[in-house]
C-alpha positions as CSV (number, residue, x, y, z in Angstrom):
1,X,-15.6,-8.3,-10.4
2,X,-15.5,-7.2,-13.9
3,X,-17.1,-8.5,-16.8
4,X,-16.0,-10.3,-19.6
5,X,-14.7,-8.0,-22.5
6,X,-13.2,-5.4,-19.8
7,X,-9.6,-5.3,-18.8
8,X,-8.4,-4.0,-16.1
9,X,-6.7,-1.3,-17.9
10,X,-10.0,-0.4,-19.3
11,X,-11.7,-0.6,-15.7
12,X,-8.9,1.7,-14.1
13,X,-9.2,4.5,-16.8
14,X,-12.9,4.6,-16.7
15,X,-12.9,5.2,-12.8
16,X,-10.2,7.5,-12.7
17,X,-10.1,9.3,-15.8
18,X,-14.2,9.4,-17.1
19,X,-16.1,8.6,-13.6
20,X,-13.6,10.6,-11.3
21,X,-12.1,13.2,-13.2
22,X,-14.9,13.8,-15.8
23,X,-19.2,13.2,-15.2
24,X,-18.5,13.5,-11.3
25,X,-16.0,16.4,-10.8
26,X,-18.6,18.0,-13.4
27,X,-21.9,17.5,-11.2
28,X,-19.6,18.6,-8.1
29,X,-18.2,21.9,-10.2
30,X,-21.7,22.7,-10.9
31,X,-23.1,23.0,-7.3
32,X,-23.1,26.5,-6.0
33,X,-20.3,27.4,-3.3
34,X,-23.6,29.2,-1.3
35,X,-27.1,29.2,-1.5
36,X,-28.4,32.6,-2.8
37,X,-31.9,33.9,-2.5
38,X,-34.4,34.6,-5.3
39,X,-36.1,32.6,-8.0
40,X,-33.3,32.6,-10.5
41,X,-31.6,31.1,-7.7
42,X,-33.9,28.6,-6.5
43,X,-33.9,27.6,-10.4
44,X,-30.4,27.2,-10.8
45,X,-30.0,24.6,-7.9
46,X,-32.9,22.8,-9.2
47,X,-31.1,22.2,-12.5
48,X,-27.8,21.5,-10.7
49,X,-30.2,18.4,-8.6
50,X,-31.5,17.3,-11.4
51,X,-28.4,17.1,-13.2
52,X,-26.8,15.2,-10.2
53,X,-30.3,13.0,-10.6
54,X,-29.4,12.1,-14.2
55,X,-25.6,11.4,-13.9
56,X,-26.4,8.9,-11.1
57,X,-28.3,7.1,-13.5
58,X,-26.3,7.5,-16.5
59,X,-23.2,6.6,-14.4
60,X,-24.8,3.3,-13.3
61,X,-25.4,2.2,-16.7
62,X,-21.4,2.4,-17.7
63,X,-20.6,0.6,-14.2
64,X,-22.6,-2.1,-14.9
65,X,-21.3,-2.6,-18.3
66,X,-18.2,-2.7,-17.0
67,X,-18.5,-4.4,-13.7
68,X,-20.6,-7.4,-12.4
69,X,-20.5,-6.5,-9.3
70,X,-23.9,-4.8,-9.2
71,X,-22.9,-3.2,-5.4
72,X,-20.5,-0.9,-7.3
73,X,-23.3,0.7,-9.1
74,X,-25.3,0.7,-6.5
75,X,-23.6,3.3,-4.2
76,X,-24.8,5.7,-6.6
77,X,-28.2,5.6,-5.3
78,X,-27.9,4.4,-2.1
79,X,-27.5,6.8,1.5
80,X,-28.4,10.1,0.8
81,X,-29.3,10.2,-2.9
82,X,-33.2,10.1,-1.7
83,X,-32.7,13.0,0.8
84,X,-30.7,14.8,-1.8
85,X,-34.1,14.9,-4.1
86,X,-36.5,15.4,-1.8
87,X,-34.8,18.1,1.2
88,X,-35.1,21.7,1.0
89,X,-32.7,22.9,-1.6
90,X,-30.0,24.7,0.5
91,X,-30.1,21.3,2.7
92,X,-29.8,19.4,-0.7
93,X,-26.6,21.6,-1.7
94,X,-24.7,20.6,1.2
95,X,-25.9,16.7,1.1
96,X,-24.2,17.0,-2.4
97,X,-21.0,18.2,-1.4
98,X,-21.0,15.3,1.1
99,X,-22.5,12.6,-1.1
100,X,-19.9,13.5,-4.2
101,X,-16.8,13.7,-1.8
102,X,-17.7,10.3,-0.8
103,X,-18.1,8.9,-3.9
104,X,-15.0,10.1,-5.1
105,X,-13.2,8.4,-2.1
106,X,-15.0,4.9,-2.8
107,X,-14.8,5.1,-6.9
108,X,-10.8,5.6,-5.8
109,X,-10.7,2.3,-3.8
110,X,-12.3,0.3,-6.6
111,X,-9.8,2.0,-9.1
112,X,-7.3,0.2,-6.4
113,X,-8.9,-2.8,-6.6
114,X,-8.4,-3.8,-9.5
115,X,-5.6,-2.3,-9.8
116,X,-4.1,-5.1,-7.4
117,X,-5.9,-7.5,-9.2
118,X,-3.7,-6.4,-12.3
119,X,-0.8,-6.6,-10.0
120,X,-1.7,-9.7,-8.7
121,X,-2.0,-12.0,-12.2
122,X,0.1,-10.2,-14.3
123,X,3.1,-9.7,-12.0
124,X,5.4,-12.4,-14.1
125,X,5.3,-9.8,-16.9
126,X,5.2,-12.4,-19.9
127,X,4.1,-11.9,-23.9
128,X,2.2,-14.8,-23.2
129,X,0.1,-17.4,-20.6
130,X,-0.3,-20.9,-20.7
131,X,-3.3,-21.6,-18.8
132,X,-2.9,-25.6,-17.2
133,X,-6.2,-28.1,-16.7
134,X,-6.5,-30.8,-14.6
135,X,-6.2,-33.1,-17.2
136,X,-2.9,-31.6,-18.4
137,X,-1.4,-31.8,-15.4
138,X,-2.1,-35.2,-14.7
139,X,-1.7,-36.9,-17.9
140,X,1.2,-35.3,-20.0
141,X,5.0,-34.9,-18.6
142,X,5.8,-33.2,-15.9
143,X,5.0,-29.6,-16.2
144,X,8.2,-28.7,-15.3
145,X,10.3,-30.6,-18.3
146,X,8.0,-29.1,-21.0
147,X,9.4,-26.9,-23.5
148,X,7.2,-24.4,-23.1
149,X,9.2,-21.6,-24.9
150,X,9.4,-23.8,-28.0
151,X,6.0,-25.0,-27.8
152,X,4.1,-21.6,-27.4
153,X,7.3,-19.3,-28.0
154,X,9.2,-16.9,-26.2
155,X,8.2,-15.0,-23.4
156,X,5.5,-17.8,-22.2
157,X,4.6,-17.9,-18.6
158,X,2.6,-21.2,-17.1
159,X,-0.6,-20.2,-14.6
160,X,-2.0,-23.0,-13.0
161,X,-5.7,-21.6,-11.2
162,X,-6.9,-22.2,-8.0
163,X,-9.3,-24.7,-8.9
164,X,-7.1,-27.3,-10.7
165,X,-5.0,-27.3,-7.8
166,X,-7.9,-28.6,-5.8
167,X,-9.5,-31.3,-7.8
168,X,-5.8,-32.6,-8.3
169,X,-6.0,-32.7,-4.5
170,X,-9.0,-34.4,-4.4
171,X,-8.0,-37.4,-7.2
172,X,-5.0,-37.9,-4.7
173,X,-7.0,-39.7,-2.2
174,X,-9.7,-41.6,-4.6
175,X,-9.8,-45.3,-4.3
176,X,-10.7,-45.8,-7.5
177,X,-7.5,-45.4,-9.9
178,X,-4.6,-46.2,-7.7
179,X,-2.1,-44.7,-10.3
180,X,-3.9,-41.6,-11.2
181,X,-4.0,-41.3,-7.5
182,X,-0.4,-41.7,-7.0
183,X,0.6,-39.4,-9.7
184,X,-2.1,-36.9,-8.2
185,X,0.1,-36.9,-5.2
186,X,3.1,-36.3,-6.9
187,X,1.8,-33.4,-9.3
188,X,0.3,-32.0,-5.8
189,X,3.6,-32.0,-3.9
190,X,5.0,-30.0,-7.4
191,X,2.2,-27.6,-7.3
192,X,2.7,-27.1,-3.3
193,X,6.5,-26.6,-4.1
194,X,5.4,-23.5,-6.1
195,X,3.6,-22.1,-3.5
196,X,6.8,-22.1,-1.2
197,X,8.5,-20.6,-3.3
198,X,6.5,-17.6,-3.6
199,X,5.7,-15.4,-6.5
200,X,8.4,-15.0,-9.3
201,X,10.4,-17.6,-7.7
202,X,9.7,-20.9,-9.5
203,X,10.4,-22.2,-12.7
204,X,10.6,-25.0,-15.0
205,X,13.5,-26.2,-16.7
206,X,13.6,-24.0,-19.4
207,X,13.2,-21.3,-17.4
208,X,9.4,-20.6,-17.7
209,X,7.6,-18.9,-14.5
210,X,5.1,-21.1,-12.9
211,X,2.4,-19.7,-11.0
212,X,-0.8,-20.6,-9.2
213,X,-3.6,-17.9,-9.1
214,X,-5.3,-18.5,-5.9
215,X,-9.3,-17.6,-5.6
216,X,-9.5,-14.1,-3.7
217,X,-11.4,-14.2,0.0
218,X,-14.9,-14.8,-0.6
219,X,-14.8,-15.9,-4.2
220,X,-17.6,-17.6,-5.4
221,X,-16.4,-20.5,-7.7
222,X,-19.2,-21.6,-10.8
223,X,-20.5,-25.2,-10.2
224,X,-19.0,-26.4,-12.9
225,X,-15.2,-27.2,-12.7
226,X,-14.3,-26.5,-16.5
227,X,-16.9,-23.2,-16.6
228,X,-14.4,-22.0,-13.4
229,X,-11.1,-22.9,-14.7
230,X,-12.3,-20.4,-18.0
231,X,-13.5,-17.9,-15.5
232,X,-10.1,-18.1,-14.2
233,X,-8.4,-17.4,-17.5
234,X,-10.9,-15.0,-18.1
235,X,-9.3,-13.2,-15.1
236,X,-5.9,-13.5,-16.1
237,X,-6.6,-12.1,-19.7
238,X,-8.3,-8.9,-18.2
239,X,-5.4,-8.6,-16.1
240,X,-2.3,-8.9,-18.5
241,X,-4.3,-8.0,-21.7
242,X,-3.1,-7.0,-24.3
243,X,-0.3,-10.4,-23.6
244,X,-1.7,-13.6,-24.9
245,X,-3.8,-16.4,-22.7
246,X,-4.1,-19.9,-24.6
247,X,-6.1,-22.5,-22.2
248,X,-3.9,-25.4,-22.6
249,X,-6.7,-28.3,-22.3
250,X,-6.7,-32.0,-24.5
251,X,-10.5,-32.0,-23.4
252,X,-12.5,-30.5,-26.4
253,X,-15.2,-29.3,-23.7
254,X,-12.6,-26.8,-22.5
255,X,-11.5,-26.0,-25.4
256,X,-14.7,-25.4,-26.7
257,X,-16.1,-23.0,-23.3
258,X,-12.2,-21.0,-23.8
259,X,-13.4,-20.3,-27.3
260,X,-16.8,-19.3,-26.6
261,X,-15.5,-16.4,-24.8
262,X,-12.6,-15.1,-26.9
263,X,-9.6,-17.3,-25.6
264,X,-7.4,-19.4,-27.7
265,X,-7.0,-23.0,-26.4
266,X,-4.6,-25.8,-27.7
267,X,-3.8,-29.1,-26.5
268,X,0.2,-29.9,-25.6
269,X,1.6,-31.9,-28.4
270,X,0.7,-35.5,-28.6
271,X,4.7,-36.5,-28.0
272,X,4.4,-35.0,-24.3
273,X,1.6,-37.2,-23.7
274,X,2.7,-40.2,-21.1
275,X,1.1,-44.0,-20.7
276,X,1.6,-45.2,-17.2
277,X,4.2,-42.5,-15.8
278,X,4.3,-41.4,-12.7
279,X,5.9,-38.6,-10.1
280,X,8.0,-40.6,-8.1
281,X,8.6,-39.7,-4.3
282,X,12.4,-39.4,-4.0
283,X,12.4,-36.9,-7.3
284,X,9.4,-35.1,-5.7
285,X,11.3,-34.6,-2.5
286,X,14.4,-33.4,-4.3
287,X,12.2,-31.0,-6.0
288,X,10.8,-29.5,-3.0
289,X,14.7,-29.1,-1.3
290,X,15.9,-27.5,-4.2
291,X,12.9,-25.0,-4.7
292,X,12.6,-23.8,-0.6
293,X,16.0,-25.1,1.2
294,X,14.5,-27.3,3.6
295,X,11.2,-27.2,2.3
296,X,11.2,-31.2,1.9
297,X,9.0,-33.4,4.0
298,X,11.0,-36.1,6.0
299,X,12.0,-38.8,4.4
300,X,10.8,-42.5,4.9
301,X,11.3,-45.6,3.0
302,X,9.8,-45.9,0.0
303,X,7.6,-49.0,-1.3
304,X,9.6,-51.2,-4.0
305,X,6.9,-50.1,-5.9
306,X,8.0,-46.6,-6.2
307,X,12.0,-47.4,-6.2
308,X,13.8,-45.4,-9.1
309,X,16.9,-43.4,-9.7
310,X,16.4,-39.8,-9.4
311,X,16.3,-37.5,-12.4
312,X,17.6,-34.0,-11.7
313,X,15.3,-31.6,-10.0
314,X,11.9,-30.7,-10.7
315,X,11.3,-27.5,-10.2
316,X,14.1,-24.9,-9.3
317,X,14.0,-21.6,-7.8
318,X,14.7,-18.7,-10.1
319,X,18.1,-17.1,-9.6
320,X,19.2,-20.4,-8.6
321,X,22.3,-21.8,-10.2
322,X,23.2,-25.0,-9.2
């Protein structure tokens, strides 16, 4: 919705404060209350057209600086701006009055927009987000046993997007690497354990928030995986900015993208790293009970394979003290 370099913050002031309450209430202030007769008259509404004329483009230009969703801008000359130019000039007065009030409305709803996008990433309140890929997931500890406070510092939440949650669903059923695949499956059931639990409710061990930022209705993801898992942070930073996103990638390609548009990016130290580790079932399902009371999935007998004692609980539900 909003292009790279704009924050929400930004977005929402522009709307209300420059479109809203400055350039339109101006155009709409200038329109006279009733038509009056004469030449000076005629004059006067000419210039008040013409200056309606030139704010619609004008105002275009700063939406689409700020927004990439070209539709926005393009209510601005859309419906009756044609008639407005072109009808008799006591006709065009009136369409004004209409045309503006609507505006106003719509400009308002976009303001609302994003502001529940804000609400909607930045709702864990933190100094600062660690942004999860795949590869992270899958191939260092258990997100949940990280230090995260120590590693990035204080006030650190986690944000796992939408699409990493997916292509860890998909390496779950490959045939190819049966013990990525099993540890796919046990990083999924984590991940599914945060969505039960609901926003603000899960954390790790040290106490960090987890969240998963699900793609909004209709979102249109980038073919590449890596380019949408940046987009994603993207969207996070515009949302909590000024608070710190770091991509937290080993893969130099992500890296590399994060950089490319303004985002710090780090692997996790080399010590969290594993070498043939594994989510187990039984810990998995522990997790799951203790995050959303009765939240496990029945238990069955587990292959030898996977027999282990259970460490304590994954991932526990915030408030929770036991």
């Amino acid at each position: 919705m909003l292009r790279a370099g704009t924050t929400c913050t930004e977005a929402i002031n522009f709307l209300d404060n420059d479109l809203v309450g400055g350039s339109l209430n101006d155009v709409s202030n200038r329109i006279p209350h009733m038509m009056r007769t004469g030449a000076e008259a005629e004059a006067e509404m000419r210039a008040v057209r013409k200056r309606y004329d030139e704010w619609t483009w004008k105002a275009a230009e700063e939406l689409n600086r700020r927004f990439s969703d070209r539709e926005i801008a393009g209510h601005l000359r859309a419906g009756r701006y044609r008639a407005i130019l072109t009808a008799p000039l006591d006709e065009a007065r009136l369409m004004m009055y209409v045309e503006l009030a609507e505006l106003r409305e719509y400009f308002r709803s976009v303001a609302n927009r994003v502001r529940a996008m804000q609400e909607r990433y930045g709702h864990a309140g933190a100094v600062r987000y660690a942004v999860l890929d795949t590869n992270t997931t899958l191939h260092f500890t258990r997100f949940d046993k990280v230090s995260w406070q120590k590693v990035f510092g204080k006030g650190t939440a986690i944000m796992v997007p939408h699409v990493v949650v997916d292509e860890i669903d998909t390496k779950s059923y490959q045939t190819g690497d049966k013990k990525i695949s099993r540890r796919a499956r046990g990083v999924f059931r984590l991940l599914e354990s945060v969505l039960e639990a609901g926003p603000e409710k899960a954390i790790t061990d040290d106490g960090t928030p987890v969240f998963i930022a699900a793609d909004e209705p209709g979102h249109a993801r980038l073919p590449v995986p890596d380019d949408e898992l940046v987009a994603s942070a993207l969207r996070l930073y515009q949302a909590v900015a000024p608070s710190e996103v770091v991509v937290v990638s080993r893969d130099i390609g992500v890296r590399t993208r994060a950089r490319v548009w303004g985002l710090p990016a780090r692997p996790l130290p080399d010590r969290y790293l594993i070498e043939g580790g594994e989510l187990r079932r039984q810990e998995l399902e522990q997790a799951a009970a203790e995050l959303v009371p009765g939240g496990g999935v029945p238990q069955q007998p587990e292959p030898k394979e996977f027999a282990a004692s259970s460490p304590r609980p994954a991932v526990r539900q915030a408030g929770n003290d036991s």
